[in-house]
N, C-alpha and C positions, 0 to 999 in steps of 0.2 A: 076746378077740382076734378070734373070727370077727364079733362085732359089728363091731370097728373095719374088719375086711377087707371087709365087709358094705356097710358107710357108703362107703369109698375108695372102689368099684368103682363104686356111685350116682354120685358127688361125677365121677367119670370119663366115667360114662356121658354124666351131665348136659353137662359140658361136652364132650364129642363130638357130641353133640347139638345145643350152641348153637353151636359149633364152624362144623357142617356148615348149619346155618341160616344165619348168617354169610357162607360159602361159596354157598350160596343164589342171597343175595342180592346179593353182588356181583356173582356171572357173571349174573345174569337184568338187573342195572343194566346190565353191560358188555354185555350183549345188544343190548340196547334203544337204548343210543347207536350202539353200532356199526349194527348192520342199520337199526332202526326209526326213529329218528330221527336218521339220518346226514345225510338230507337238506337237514333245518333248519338242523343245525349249520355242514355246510358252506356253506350258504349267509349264515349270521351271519360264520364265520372271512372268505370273500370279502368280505362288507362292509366287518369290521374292515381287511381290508391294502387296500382300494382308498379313494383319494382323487380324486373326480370333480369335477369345473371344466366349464362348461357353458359352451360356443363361440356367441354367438349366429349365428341367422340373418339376413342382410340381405335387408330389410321390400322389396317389392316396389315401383315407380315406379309411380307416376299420374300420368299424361300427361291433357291437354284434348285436344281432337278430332284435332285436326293430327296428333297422336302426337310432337311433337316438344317443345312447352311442358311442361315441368315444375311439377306442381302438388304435387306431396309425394316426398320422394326419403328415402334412408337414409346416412348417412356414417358414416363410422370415428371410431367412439371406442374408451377402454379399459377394463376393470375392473380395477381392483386388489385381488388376496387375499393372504394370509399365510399360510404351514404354523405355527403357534406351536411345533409339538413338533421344527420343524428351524432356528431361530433362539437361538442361542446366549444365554445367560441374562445375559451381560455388556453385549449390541447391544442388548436389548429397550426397557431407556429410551429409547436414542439415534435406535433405529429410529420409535418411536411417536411421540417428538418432532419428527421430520424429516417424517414422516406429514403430521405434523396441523399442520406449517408450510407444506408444498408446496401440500395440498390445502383449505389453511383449517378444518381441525377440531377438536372437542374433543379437549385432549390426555388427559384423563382417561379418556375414553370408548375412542379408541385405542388406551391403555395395557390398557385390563381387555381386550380383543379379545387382542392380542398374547399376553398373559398366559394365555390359557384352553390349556385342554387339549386340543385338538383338533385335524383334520385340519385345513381351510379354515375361515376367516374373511375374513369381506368386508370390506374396506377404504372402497372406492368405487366408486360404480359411471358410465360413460359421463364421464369425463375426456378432453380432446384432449390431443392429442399433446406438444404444449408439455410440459406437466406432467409425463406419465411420464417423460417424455426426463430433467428434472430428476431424477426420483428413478434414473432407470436410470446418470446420471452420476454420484451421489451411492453407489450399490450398488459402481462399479467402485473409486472412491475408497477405501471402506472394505471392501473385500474381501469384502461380503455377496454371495456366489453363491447359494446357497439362502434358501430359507424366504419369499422374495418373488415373487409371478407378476403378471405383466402382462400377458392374452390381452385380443384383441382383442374387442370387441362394435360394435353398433349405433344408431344415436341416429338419431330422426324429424327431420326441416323440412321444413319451408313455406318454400319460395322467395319470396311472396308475400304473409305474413303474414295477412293477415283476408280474401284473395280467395280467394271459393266455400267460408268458413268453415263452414257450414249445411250443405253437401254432400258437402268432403272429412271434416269430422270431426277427431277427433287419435290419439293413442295415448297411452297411458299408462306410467309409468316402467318398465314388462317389458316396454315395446313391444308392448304387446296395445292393439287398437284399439277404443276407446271412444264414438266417435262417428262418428255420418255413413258415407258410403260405407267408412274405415276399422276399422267395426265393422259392416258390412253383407259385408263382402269379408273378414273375420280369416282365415277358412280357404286363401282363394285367397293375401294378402300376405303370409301371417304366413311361412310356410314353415317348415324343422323345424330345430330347434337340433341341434347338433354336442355332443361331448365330449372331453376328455382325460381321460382316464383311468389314476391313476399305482399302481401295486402298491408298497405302504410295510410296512415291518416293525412289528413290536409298540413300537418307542417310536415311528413315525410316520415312521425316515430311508424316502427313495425307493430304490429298486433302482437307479437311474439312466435312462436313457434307453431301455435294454431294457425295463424295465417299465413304459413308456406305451405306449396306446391311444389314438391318435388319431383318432376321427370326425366327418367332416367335415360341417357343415349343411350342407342345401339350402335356397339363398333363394327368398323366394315370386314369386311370378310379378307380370308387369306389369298396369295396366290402362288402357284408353284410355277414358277417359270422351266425353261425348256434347256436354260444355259447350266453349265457344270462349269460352276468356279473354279475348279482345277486346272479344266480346259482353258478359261478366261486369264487366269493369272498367265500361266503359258504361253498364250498368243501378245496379249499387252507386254508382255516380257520382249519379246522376238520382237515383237514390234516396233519396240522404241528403238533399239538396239539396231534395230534395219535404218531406221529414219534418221539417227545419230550419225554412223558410221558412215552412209551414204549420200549425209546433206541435204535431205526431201525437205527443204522448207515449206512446200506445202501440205506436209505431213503423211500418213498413209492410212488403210483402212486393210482391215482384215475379217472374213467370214466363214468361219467350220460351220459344216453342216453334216448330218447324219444321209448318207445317202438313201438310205433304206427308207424313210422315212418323211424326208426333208425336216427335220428339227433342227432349229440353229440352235448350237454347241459353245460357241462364243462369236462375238459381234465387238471389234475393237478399232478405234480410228487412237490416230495419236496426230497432238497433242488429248490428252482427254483433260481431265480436274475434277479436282474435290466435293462430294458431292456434297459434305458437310460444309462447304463456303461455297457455293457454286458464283457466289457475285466478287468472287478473287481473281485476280487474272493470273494467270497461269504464265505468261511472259513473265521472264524477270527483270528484263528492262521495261516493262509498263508499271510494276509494282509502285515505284521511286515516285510515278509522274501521275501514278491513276486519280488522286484526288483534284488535279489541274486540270484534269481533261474537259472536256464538255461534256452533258447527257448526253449527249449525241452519238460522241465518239464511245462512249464509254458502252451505250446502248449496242451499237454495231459491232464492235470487240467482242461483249456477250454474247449475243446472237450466234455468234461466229464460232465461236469456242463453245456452246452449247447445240450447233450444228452437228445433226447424227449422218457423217458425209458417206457414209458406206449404203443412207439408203435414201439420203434425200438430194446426192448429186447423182448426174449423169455419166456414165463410161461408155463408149464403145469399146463391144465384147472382145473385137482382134480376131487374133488368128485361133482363138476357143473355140469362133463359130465354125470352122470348119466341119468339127465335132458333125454338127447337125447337118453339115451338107455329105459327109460321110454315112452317115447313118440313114439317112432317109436313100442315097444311091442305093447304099444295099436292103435296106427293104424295099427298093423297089425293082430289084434283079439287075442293077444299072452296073456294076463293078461287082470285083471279089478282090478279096485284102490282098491277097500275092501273087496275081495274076502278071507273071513278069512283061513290063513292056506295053501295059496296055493305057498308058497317058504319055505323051510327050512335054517338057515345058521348052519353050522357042525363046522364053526371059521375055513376052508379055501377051495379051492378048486387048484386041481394042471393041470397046462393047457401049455401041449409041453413041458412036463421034468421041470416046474416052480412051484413051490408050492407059490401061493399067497392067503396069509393070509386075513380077515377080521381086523378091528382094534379090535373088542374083542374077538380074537380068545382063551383066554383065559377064556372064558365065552360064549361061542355063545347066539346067538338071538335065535334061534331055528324055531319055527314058526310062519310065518309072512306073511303078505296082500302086496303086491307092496306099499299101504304108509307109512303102517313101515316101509320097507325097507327104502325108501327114506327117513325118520325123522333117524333109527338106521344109514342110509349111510354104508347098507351094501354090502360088497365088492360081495359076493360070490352068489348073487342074483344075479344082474345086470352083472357077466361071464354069468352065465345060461343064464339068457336072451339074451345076447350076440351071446351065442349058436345054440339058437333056431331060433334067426333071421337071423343068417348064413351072412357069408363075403361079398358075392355079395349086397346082400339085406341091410345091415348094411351099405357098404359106399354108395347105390342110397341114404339114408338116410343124408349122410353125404355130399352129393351133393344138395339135397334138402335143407339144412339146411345153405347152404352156406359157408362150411369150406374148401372145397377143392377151392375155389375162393378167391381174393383178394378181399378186405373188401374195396379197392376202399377209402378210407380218403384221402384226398386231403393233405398230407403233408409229406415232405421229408425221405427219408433214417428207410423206413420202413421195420420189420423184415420181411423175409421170414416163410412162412406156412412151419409145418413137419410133414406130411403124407405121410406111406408107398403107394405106388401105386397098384394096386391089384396086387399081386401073387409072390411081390416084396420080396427079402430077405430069410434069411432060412425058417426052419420049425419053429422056438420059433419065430422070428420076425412076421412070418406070421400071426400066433392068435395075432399081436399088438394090433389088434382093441378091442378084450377081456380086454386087460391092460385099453385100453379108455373107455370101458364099467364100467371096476369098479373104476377106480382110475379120 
């Protein structure tokens, strides 16, 4: 007996023991959610009851000079979502169907949206108005008040389609700017998007109109650019015109500038393209073949055709730069413009083991004032000159004139400068600047 009494009291203790461990651990679990990590919790429960719909912002205007020409503006479009968890389980075919009949969609693809479990699902996005208005007469007809939203958004154009394509650039289907001044300026146009915000119960119904949260975007701001469409249509005019008649299949580039000032005026390369399809190719024998292509090719084509080539490829300057070995002789008292006789061309001169020629070195100029030279563009004058104004002196020249600086244009994925550094490179690279005096 005292054995058995013995065993019970164990057999008791034990379980008071796991009892009280038990008891433990729940108040240390209930501890821990309560105080320690209430935090998190409550901030998962808010997730769970809030249903948020993003208001876009409208995209800021780009005016040409005038301020008054519209070069890319933002209009009213819609997006269409769905609550699934507030559309009644009997309308969901009817609803997905009428969906994918208004807006030309897969009805399949629709249906599985409609069907899912969730707060928001996107429908469509940047429809006009025509079309919601269908479906918003179609909602009144069949009594669907809930589970459908129509807020407003915003959609890019181009008043002008392919004018100052290279400069304004485009956006992309979030209306984030991809190209050109519209991807050089995202922060300035884009401005900040808006919300509604609906507090929903555990199966997803809305509170009603008390439990929205309405914040309002701010659109981005304007900008007036520096180009006068007038000038712009004129030069893409000439332009193609030059490229056509001439055969430049690798197209050409053109840039007005205000001297007074430096403001570019127009800025045109051709081929250009449509700013309002920027993902069209612009060949019209790729058009036939573009859906066969690979991403690949299809990607590099783009690229290519949305390449701004007037400032993101490389030129040497020619026989322009003479310009500046002319002007730095005479501010430095080295020549006078009609000084008859006082350069000879021999048809070449040879500088660091290089023999560079004149172009008629087969006939030299012979003797010449500094503005024959410049009118023959002869080579072997402007070395000399080059000579006399000596390396040091020729690039302060070239620092004054602003070539060893970035040219500062406000627009993307621009070429780097190629200038040796003083004292940079061999002994033939070293007289470079010779080469930039005459050539």
């Amino acid at each position: 007996m005292e054995k058995n009494n013995l065993s019970a009291k164990k057999r008791m203790m034990l379980g008071l023991i796991l009892y009280l461990i038990v008891c433990i651990v729940l108040v240390s679990r209930l501890v821990y959610l309560q105080f320690i990590d209430a935090g998190d919790l409550r901030a998962k429960a808010e997730e769970q009851q809030r249903s948020a719909r993003d208001v876009g912002a409208r995209r800021g205007t780009i005016y040409d000079c005038s301020g008054e020409t519209i070069l890319a503006i933002s209009s009213t479009v819609y997006t269409v979502t769905v609550n699934p968890m507030k559309i009644p389980a009997d309308k969901k075919e009817i609803l997905a169907n009428k969906l994918s009949e208004i807006f030309e969609l897969d009805y399949e693809k629709v249906l599985k949206r409609v069907n899912k479990k969730s707060a928001i699902e996107t429908i469509i996005k940047r429809q006009d108005k025509e079309k919601t208005d269908t479906l918003r007469a179609w909602m009144e007809e069949n009594e669907i008040y809930v589970g459908i939203n129509i807020d407003e958004d915003t959609k890019r154009y181009y008043p002008f389609s392919n004018l100052a394509s290279h400069i304004i650039g485009f956006c992309g289907s979030d209306n984030q700017g991809l190209e050109g001044i519209e991807a050089k300026y995202e922060d300035v146009l884009s401005g900040k998007s808006g919300e509604i915000n609906s507090l929903t119960d555990a199966k997803g119904q809305s509170f009603g109109d008390e439990g929205e949260n309405y914040i309002e975007p701010t659109d981005g701001k304007d900008l007036v650019l520096s180009i006068d469409s007038n000038i712009q249509a004129i030069v893409q005019k000439h332009l193609e015109e030059a490229c056509i008649d001439n055969v430049c299949t690798d197209g050409g580039s053109i840039i007005a500038m205000n001297p007074q000032n430096g403001d570019i005026l127009a800025l045109a390369n051709y081929p250009n393209y449509d700013l309002n399809n920027p993902y069209q190719p612009v060949d019209e024998s790729l058009k036939t073949v573009w859906q066969d292509l690979e991403q690949v090719q299809r990607s590099n084509y783009l690229m290519g055709m949305w390449r701004n080539k007037a400032i993101a490829d490389t030129y040497e300057p020619g026989s322009t730069f003479k310009l500046v070995t002319a002007s730095s002789s005479l501010e430095e008292g080295l020549a006078d413009v009609d000084r008859a006789g006082a350069f000879c061309c021999s048809g070449a001169i040879e500088i660091a083991g290089v023999r560079i020629k004149c172009w008629r070195y087969y006939r030299p100029h012979g003797s010449e004032s500094l503005r024959e030279a410049l009118m023959n563009s002869c080579n072997p004058v402007f070395i000399g000159l080059g000579q006399k104004i000596g390396k040091e002196k020729y690039y302060s020249y070239l620092e004054k004139f602003g070539f060893l600086k970035k040219t500062g244009i406000d627009l993307p994925r621009r070429s780097r400068k190629y200038f040796l550094k003083r004292g940079e490179g061999r002994t033939s690279r070293a007289c470079n600047y010779f080469f930039w005096s005459a050539f």
